[in-house]
N, C-alpha and C positions, 0 to 999 in steps of 0.2 A: 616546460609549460604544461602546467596541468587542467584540460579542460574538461572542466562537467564534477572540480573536485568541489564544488559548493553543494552538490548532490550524491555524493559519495555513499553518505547514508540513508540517503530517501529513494533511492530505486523503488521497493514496496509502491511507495505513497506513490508515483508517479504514472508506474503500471498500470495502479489501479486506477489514476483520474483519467488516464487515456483510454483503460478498457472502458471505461464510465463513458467517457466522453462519445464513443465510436458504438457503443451498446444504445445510446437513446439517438446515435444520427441511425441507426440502422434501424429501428424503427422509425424514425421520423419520414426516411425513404421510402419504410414500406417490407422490408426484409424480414420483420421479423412483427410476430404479435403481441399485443398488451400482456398477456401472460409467458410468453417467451421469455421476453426485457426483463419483468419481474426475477424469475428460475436463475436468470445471469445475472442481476444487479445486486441480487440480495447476497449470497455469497461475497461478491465482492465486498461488500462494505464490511461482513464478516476480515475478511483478509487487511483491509485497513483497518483494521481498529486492533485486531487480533497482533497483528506485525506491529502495530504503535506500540502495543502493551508488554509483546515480548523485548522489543528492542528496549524499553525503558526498565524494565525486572533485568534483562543481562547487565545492561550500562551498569545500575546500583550495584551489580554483585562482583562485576569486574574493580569499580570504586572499595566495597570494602578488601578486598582481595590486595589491591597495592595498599591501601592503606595499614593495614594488618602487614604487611612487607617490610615496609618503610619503621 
């Protein structure tokens, strides 16, 4: 039984909705300030988009790779 295989390849993506998610309760609570949030949120969305873009340039180059195989 394989659990958690429907996320196999979104680790990245999940990290970062959790860091997200737990970066605006801690301010929300108070933990941290309006420019703090900012310092940490914005990299992250760097890392989602950045890990979107690299996972889809490797997928196509692995794609030509077997194909050029076959």
């Amino acid at each position: 039984m394989n659990i958690g295989g429907c996320l196999k390849n979104k680790k990245t993506l999940v990290t970062s909705v959790v860091s997200f998610i737990s970066c605006i309760a801690m301010y929300l609570v108070g933990d941290v300030s309006l420019i703090d949030l900012l310092q940490i949120i914005i990299p992250l969305f760097g890392v989602i988009f950045l890990g979107r873009e690299l996972t889809d340039s490797l997928q196509t180059k692995i794609d030509e790779l077997n194909s050029k195989k076959k």
